[in-house]
NUGU-213804 format. One record per residue (C-alpha): residue in three letters; x, y, z. Coordinates in steps of 0.02 Angstrom, whole numbers, padded with zeros to 5 digits. Layout:
BEGIN
+-----+--------+--------+--------+
:  aa :     c1 :     c2 :     c3 :
+-----+--------+--------+--------+
: ALA :      X :      Y :      Z :
...
+-----+--------+--------+--------+
//
This chain:
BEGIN
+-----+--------+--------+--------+
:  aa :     c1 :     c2 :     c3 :
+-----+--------+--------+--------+
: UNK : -01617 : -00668 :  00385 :
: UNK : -01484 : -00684 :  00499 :
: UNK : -01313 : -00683 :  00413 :
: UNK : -01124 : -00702 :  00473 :
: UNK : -00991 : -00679 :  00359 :
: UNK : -00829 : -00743 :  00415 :
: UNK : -00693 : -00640 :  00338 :
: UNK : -00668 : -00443 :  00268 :
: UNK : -00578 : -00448 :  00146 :
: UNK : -00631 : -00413 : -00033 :
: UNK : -00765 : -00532 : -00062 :
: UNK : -00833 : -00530 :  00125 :
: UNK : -00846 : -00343 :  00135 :
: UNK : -00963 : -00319 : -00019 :
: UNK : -01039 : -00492 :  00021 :
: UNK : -01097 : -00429 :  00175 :
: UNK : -01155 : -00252 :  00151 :
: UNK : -01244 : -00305 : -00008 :
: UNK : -01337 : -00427 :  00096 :
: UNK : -01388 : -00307 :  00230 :
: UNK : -01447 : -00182 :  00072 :
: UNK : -01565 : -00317 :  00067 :
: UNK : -01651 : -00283 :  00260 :
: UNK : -01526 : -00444 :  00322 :
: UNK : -01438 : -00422 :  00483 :
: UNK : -01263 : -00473 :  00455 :
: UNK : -01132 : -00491 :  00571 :
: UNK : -00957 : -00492 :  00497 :
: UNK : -00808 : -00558 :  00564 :
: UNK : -00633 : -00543 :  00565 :
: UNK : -00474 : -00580 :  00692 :
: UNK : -00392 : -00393 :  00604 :
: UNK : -00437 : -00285 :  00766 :
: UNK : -00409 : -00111 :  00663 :
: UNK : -00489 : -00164 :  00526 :
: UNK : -00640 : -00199 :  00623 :
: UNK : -00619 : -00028 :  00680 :
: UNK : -00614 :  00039 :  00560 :
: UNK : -00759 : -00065 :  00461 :
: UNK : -00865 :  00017 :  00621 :
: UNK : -00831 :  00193 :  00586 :
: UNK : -00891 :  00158 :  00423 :
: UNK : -00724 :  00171 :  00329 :
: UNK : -00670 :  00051 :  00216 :
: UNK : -00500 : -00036 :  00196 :
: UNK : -00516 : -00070 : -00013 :
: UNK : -00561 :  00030 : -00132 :
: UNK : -00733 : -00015 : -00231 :
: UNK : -00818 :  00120 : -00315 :
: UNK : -00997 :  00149 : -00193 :
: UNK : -00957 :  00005 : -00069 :
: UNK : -00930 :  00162 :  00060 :
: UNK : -01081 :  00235 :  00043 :
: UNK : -01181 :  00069 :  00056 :
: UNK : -01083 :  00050 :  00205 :
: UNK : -01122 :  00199 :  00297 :
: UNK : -01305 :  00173 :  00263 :
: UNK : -01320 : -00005 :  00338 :
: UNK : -01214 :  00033 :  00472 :
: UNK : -01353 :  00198 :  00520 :
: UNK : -01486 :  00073 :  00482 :
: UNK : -01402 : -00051 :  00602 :
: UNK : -01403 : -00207 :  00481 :
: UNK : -01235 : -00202 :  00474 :
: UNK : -01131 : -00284 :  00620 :
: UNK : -00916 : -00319 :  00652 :
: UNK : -00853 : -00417 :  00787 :
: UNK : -00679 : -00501 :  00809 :
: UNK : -00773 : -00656 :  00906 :
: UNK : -00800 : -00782 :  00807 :
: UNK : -00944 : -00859 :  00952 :
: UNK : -01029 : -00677 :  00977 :
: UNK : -01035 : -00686 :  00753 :
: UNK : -01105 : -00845 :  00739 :
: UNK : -01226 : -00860 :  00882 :
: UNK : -01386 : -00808 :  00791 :
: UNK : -01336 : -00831 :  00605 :
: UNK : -01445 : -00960 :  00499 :
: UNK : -01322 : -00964 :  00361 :
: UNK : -01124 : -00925 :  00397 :
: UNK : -01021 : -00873 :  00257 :
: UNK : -00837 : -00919 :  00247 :
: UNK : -00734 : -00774 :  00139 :
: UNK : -00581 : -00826 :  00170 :
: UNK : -00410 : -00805 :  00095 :
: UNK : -00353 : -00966 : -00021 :
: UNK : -00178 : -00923 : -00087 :
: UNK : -00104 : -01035 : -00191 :
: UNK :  00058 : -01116 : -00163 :
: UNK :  00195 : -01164 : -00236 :
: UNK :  00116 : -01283 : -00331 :
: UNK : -00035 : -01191 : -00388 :
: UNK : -00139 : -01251 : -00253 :
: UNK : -00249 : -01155 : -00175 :
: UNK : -00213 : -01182 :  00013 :
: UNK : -00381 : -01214 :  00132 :
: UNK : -00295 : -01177 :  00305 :
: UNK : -00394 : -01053 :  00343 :
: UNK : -00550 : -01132 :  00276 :
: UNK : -00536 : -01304 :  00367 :
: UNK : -00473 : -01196 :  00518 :
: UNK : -00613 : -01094 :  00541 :
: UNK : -00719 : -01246 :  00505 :
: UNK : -00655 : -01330 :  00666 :
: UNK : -00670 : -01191 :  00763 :
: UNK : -00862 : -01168 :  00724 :
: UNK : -00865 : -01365 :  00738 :
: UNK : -00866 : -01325 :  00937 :
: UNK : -00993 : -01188 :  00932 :
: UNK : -01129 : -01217 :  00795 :
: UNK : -01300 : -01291 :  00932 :
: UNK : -01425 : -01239 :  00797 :
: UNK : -01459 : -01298 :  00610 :
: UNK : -01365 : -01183 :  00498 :
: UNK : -01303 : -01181 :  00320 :
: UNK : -01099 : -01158 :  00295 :
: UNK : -01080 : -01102 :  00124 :
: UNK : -00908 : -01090 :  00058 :
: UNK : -00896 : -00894 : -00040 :
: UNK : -00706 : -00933 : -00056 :
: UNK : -00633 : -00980 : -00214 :
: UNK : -00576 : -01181 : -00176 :
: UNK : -00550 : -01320 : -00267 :
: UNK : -00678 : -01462 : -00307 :
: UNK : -00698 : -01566 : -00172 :
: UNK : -00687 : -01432 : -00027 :
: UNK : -00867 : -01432 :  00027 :
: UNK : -00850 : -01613 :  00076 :
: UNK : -00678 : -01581 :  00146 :
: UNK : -00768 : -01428 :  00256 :
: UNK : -00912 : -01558 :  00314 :
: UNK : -00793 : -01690 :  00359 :
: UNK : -00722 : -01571 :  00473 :
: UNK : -00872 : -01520 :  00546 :
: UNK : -00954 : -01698 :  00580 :
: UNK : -00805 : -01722 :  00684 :
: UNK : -00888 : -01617 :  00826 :
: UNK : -01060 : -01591 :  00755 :
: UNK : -01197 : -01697 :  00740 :
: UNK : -01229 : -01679 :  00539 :
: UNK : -01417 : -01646 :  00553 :
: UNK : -01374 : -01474 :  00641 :
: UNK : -01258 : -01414 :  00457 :
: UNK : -01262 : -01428 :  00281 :
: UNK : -01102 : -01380 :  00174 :
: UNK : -01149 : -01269 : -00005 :
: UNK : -01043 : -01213 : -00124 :
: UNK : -01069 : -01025 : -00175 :
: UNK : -00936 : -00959 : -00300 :
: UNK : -00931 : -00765 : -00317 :
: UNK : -00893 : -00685 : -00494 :
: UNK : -00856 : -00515 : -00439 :
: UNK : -00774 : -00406 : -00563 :
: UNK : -00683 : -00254 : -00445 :
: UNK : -00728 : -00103 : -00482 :
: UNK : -00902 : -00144 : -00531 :
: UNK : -00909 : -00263 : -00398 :
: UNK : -01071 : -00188 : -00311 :
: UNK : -01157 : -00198 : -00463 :
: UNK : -01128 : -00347 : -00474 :
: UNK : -01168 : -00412 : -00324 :
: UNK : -01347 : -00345 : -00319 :
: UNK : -01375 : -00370 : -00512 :
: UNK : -01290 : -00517 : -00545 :
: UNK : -01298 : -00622 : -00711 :
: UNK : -01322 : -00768 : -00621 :
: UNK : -01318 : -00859 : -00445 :
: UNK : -01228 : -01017 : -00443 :
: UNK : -01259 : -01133 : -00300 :
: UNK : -01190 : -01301 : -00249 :
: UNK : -01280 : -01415 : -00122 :
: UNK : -01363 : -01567 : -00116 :
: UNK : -01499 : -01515 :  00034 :
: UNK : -01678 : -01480 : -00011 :
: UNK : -01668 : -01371 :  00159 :
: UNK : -01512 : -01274 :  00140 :
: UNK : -01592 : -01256 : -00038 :
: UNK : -01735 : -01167 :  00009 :
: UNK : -01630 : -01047 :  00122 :
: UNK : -01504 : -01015 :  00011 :
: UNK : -01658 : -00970 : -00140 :
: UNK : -01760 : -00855 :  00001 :
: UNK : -01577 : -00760 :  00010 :
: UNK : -01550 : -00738 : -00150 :
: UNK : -01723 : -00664 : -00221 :
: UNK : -01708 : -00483 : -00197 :
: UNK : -01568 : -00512 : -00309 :
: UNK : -01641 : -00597 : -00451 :
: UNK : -01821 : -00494 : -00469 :
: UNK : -01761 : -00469 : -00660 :
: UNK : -01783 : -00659 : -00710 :
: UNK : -01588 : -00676 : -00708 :
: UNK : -01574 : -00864 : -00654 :
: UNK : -01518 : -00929 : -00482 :
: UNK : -01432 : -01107 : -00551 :
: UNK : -01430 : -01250 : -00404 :
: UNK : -01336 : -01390 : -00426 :
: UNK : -01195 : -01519 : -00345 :
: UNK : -01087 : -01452 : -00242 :
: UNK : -00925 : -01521 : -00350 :
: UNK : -00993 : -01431 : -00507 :
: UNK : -01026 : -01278 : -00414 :
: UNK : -00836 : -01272 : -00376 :
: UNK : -00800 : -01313 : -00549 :
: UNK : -00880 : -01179 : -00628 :
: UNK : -00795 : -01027 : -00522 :
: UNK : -00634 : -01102 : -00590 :
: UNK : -00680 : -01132 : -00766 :
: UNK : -00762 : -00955 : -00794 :
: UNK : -00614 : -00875 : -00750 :
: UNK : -00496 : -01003 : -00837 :
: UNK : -00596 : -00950 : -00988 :
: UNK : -00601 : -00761 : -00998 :
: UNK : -00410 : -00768 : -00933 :
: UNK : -00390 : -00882 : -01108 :
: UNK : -00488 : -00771 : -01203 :
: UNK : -00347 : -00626 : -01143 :
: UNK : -00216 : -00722 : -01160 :
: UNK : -00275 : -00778 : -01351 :
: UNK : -00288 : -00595 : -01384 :
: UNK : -00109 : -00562 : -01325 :
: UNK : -00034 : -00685 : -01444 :
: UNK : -00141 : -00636 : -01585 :
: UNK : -00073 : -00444 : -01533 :
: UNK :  00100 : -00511 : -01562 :
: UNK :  00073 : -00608 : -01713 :
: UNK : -00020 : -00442 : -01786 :
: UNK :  00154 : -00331 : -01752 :
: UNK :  00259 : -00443 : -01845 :
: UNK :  00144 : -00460 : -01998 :
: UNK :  00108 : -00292 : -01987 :
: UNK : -00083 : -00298 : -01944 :
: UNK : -00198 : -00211 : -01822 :
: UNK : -00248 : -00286 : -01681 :
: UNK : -00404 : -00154 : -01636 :
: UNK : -00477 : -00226 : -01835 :
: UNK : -00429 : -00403 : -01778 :
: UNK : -00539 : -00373 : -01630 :
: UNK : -00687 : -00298 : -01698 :
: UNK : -00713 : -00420 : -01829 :
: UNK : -00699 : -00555 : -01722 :
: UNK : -00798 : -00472 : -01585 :
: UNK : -00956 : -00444 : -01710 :
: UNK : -00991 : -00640 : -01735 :
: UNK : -01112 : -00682 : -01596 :
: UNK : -01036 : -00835 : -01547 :
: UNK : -00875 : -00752 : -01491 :
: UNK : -00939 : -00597 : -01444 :
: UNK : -00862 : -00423 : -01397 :
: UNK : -00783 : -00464 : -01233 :
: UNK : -00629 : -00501 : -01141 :
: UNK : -00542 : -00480 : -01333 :
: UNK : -00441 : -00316 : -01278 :
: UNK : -00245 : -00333 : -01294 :
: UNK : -00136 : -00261 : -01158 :
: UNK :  00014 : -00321 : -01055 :
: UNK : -00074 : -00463 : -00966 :
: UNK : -00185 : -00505 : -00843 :
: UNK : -00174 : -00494 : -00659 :
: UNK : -00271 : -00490 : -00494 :
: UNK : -00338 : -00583 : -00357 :
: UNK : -00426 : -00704 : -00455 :
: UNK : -00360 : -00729 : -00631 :
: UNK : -00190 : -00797 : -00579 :
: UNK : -00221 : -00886 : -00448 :
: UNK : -00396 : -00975 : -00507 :
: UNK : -00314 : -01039 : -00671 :
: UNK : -00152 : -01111 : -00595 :
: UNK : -00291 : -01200 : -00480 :
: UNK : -00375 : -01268 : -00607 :
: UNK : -00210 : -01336 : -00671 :
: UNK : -00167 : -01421 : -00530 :
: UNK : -00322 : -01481 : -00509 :
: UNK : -00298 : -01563 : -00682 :
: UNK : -00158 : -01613 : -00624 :
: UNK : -00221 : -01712 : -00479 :
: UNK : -00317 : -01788 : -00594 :
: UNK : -00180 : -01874 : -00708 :
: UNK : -00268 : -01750 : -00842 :
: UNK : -00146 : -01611 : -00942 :
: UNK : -00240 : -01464 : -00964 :
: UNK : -00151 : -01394 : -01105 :
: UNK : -00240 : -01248 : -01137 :
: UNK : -00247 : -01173 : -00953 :
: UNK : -00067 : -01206 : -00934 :
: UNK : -00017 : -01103 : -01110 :
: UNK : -00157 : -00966 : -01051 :
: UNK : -00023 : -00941 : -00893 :
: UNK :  00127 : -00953 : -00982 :
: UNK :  00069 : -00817 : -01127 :
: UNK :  00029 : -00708 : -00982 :
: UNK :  00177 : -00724 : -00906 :
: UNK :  00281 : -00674 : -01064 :
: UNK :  00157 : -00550 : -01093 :
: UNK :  00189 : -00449 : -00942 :
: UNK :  00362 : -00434 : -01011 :
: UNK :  00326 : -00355 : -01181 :
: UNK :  00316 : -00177 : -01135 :
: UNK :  00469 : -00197 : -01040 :
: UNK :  00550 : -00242 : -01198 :
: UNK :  00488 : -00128 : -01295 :
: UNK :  00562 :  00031 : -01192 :
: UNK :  00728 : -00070 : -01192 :
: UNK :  00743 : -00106 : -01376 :
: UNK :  00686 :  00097 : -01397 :
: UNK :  00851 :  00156 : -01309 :
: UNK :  00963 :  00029 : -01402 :
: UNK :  00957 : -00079 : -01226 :
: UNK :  01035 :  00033 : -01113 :
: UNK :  00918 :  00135 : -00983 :
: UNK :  01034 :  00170 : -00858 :
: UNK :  01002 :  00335 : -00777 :
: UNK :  00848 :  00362 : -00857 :
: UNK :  00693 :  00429 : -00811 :
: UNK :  00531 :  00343 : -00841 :
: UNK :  00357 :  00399 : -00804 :
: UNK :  00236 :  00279 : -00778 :
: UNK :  00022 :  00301 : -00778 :
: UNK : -00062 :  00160 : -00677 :
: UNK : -00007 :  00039 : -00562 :
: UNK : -00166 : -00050 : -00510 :
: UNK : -00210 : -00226 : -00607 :
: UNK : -00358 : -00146 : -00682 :
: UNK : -00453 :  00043 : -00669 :
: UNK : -00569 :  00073 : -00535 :
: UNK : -00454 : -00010 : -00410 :
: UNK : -00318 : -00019 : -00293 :
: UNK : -00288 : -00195 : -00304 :
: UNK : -00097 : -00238 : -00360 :
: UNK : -00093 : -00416 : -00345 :
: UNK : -00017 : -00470 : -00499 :
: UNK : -00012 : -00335 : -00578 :
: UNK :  00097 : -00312 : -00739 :
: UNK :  00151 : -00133 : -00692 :
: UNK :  00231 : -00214 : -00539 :
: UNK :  00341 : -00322 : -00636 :
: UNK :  00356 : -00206 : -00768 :
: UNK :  00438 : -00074 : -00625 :
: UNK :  00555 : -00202 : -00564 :
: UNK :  00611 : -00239 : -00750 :
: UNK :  00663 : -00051 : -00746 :
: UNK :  00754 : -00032 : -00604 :
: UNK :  00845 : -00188 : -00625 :
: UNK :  00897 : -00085 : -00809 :
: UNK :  00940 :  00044 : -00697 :
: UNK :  00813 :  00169 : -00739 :
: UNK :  00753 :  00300 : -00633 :
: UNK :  00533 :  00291 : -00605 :
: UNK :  00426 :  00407 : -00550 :
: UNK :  00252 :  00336 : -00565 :
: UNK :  00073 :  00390 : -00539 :
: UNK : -00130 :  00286 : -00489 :
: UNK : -00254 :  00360 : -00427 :
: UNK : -00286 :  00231 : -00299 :
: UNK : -00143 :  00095 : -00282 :
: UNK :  00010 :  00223 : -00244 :
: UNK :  00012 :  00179 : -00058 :
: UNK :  00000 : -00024 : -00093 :
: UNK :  00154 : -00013 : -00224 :
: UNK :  00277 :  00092 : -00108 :
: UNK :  00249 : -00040 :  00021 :
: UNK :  00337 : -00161 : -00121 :
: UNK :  00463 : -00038 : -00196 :
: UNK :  00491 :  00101 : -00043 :
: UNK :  00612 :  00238 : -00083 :
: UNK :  00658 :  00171 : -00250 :
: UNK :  00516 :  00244 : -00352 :
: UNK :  00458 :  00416 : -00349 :
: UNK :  00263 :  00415 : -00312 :
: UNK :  00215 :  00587 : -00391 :
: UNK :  00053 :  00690 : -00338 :
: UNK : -00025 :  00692 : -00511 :
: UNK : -00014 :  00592 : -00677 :
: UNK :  00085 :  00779 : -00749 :
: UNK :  00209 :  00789 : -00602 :
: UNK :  00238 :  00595 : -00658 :
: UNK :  00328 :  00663 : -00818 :
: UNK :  00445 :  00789 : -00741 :
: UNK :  00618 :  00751 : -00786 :
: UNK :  00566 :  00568 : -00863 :
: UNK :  00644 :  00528 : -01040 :
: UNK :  00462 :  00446 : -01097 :
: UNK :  00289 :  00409 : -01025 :
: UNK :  00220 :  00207 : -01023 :
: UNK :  00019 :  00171 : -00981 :
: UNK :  00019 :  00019 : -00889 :
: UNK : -00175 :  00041 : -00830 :
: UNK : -00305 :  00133 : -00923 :
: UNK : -00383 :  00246 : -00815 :
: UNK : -00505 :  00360 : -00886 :
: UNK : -00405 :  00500 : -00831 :
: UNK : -00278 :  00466 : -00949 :
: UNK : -00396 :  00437 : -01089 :
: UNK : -00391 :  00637 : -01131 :
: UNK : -00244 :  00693 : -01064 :
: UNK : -00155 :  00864 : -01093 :
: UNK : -00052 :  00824 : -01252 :
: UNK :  00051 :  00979 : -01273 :
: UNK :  00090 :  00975 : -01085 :
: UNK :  00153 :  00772 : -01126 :
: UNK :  00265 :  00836 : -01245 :
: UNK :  00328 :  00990 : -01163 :
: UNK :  00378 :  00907 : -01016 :
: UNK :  00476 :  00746 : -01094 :
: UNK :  00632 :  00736 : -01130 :
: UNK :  00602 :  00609 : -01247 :
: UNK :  00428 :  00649 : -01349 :
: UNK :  00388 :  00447 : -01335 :
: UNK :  00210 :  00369 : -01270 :
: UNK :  00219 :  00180 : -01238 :
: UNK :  00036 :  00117 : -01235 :
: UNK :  00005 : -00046 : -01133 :
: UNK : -00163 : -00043 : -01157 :
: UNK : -00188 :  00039 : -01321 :
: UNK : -00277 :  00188 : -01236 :
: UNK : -00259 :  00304 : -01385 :
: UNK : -00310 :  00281 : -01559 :
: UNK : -00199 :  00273 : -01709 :
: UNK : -00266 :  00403 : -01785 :
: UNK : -00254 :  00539 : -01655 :
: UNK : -00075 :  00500 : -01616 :
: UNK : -00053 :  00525 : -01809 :
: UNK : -00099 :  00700 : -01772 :
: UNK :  00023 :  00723 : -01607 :
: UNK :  00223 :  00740 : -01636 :
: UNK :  00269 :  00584 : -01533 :
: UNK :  00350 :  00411 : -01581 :
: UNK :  00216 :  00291 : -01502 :
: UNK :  00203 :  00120 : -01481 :
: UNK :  00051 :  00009 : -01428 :
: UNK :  00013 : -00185 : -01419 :
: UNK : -00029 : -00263 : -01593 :
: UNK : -00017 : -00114 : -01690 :
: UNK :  00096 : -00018 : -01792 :
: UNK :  00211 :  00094 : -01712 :
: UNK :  00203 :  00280 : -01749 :
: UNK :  00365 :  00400 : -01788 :
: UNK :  00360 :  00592 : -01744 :
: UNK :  00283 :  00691 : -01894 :
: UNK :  00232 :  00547 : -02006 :
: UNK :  00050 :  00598 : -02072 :
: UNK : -00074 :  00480 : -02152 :
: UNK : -00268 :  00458 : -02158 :
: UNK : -00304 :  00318 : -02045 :
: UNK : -00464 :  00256 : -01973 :
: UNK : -00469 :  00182 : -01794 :
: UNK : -00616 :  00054 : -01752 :
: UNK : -00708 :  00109 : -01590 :
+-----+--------+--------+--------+
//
C-alpha cells in the first residue's frame, strides 16, 4: 500500500519503518530539514533498541521514503498518517495546532479518496474536529477521518509495533474499514485481535489505558510509603498481590514516579477532558498528584541522610532517562530529582547510557556528565539509582565502596535485593522497604 506518515518523531519513525517491514512504500514527512537528512542516511535521531537496523534495511530495499514536501508526501498515499506532536498546556490540554494545521494544509491538496487517520494521542472528539477542517476545502466523499491510538512502550517499541496485543481502530466507514484491516494483517497473523469501533471510543481508550497503568504506579507508590512507616516490604506486598489473576503481575513496581512522553501528559488529558465534561475524575487527578510527590521522595531521603544540609557535596547519580532502554527525559524524575540537588547546593556528577547529551542541554555546565557509571562515583559522598539499567543490576561492589566517600546506595528503583545488600558494608535505602545500616547481618529472603 501506499503510505505517508506526516511527522518523525517518536511514534512516526517506528510507525513508518514498521509499515514498510511489511513490503508498504511509505513516504515520511517532516518540515526538520536535518532530520530528514539524516533519516536518509539511515541514522536515526531517538534511540529505540533495533529501529536502526530496520531502518537501514527498508531504506536498501527502497520502501522507505523522507521528504520535507508535504504535496511530493502525499501525492500517491491511500492512507496519510498524522504523528504529530500534542503537548499539553497549561491546562492539561493537549493542544491540536499542529493537527488541525496540517489538516488544512492537506485540505488544498488531497484530489484522490484517502483515509486520514489520526496516530497522535488527542482528545475525544478530534477526528470530527480534523474532518470539519477538511470538508472546508474537500468534497467529503474524497476522505474519511479514523482514529488509530498507538500503545508503544519505548524501548520495546518495535516489538510492539509488529506484535502488538491489539489494534484499536476508530471509524465509522465500511471503506476506510477495509483499508485500514488489509494494513493491519501482517500484523495480527497470531489471532491477536484488530478491535474497530467509533471513532470517539477509539480516542477514549488511548487515554484510559494509560490513565490506568499510570494509577496502577501511582497505587504502588503510596502503598511503598505506607509499607516504610509500618515497617513492611513492599517487594512481598507486590508479589502477593501480583499472584491473584485479576490484578496480575504488572505495572505494580515501586520507584520514584512515572514519567515520559505519554504518561503525564495522557492522564492530565483525560482530566481535563473530565473536566470539560462537568465530571471530577477523582482518581486520575490523585494518580498525578501521588506522582508528583513521588518524584520528590528520593530527594528527601538524601536530605534527611545528611541531617538537611548538602552543601558542597558530591552526589553520583546512575540513570537519567524516564525508563531503561531509552533516551527519552521528558518527565523524568531524575530531572527533578537533579534540580532538587543543586538547589541544596550539592555538587552532581551523573551517568546514562543514552540520555547524557538530552540532560546537559537542560542543566549545561552545572552537572558533571562522567564517561562511565564508575567515573560517576569519583569524589561523590554517595551513589542514588534513579533508572534501572541492567548495567547497574551487577555492578562492581567493592569498587562502589572504595570509591565513596560516604559507603551509602540510595535505590530509586529497588534495583538490589535486601538480602544481598545485607551481605555488602553500605547503609542503603530503597522505596517501601526497610533501610539497611553498614554491618548489620540477618537471614533475609528477597521475593524475585
Amino acid at each position: 500500500m501506499q503510505l505517508a506518515i506526516i511527522g518523525t518523531g517518536y511514534v512516526g519513525l517506528v510507525s513508518g519503518t514498521c509499515f514498510a517491514e511489511t513490503g508498504n512504500n511509505v513516504m515520511c514527512i517532516d518540515i526538520n530539514e536535518d532530520k530528514i537528512n539524516q533519516l536518509r542516511s539511515g541514522k536515526t535521531p531517538i534511540y529505540e533498541p533495533g529501529l536502526e537496523n530496520l531502518l537501514e534495511r527498508n531504506i536498501k530495499e527502497k520502501r522507505i521514503h523522507f521528504t520535507t514536501s508535504l504535496s511530493e508526501g502525499i501525492k500517491e498515499a491511500q492512507i496519510i498518517f498524522l504523528a504529530l506532536p500534542t503537548p499539553p498546556g497549561k491546562d492539561g490540554e493537549a493542544d491540536l495546532q499542529y493537527v488541525l494545521d496540517v489538516a488544512a494544509q492537506l485540505s488544498k491538496m488531497i484530489t484522490h479518496y484517502t483515509v486520514i487517520v489520526n496516530k497522535s494521542t488527542v482528545p475525544v472528539g478530534t477526528a470530527e474536529k480534523v474532518a470539519a477542517v477538511l470538508a472546508k476545502n474537500l468534497d467529503k466523499n474524497l476522505f474519511d477521518v479514523v482514529s488509530n491510538p498507538e500503545f508503544l512502550r519505548e524501548g520495546v517499541a518495535v516489538d510492539d509495533f509488529l506484535k502488538p496485543d491489539r489494534v484499536v481502530v476508530g471509524t465509522s466507514s465500511n471503506k476506510a474499514k477495509a483499508l485500514m484491516e488489509e494494513l493491519y494483517q501482517p500484523f495480527v497473523r497470531q489471532g491477536n485481535p484488530i478491535y474497530f469501533m467509533d471513532e470517539r471510543s477509539s480516542e477514549m481508550t488511548k487515554y484510559a489505558a494509560n490513565a490506568y497503568l499510570a494509577m496502577r504506579i501511582s497505587f504502588m507508590n503510596e502503598m511503598a510509603l505506607l509499607c516504610d512507616k509500618a515497617g513492611a516490604n513492599v517487594d512481598w506486598v507486590r508479589v502477593g498481590m501480583g499472584s491473584d489473576s485479576r490484578i496480575g503481575k504488572r505495572f505494580l513496581f515501586p520507584g520514584v514516579g512515572y514519567g515520559g512522553s505519554c504518561f503525564p501528559k495522557d492522564v492530565q488529558a483525560l482530566a481535563r477532558t473530565a473536566r470539560d465534561h462537568d465530571f471530577h475524575y477523582q482518581l486520575v487527578e490523585t494518580t498525578m498528584r501521588v506522582n508528583e510527590r513521588q518524584k520528590t521522595v528520593l530527594g528527601q531521603k538524601i536530605l534527611t541522610h545528611f541531617g538537611n544540609n548538602l552543601k558542597g557535596k558530591t552526589i553520583a547519580v546512575w540513570g537519567l532517562a524516564f525508563k531503561p532502554e531509552t533516551d527519552d527525559i521528558r518527565e523524568a524524575p531524575a530531572v527533578e530529582l537533579i534540580k532538587e540537588l543543586i538547589e541544596a547546593k550539592a555538587n552532581v556528577r551523573a551517568f546514562d547510557p543514552e540520555a547524557m547529551d538530552n540532560v546537559k542541554r537542560i542543566f549545561g555546565d552545572d552537572v558533571y556528565f562522567a564517561k562511565n557509571m564508575y567515573d560517576a562515583l569519583e569524589g561523590a559522598e554517595t551513589l542514588v539509582i534513579v533508572t534501572e539499567w541492567s548495567e547497574f543490576r551487577n555492578p562492581d561492589f567493592k569498587r562502589i565502596k572504595d570509591t565513596l566517600k560516604h559507603p551509602a546506595i540510595f535505590d530509586g528503583r529497588n534495583v538490589y535485593s535486601l538480602e544481598k545488600m545485607e551481605t555488602l558494608p553500605f547503609y542503603y535505602e530503597s522505596i517501601g522497604r526497610r533501610t539497611i545500616h553498614a554491618h548489620i547481618r540477618q537471614n533475609l529472603t528477597q521475593p524475585a
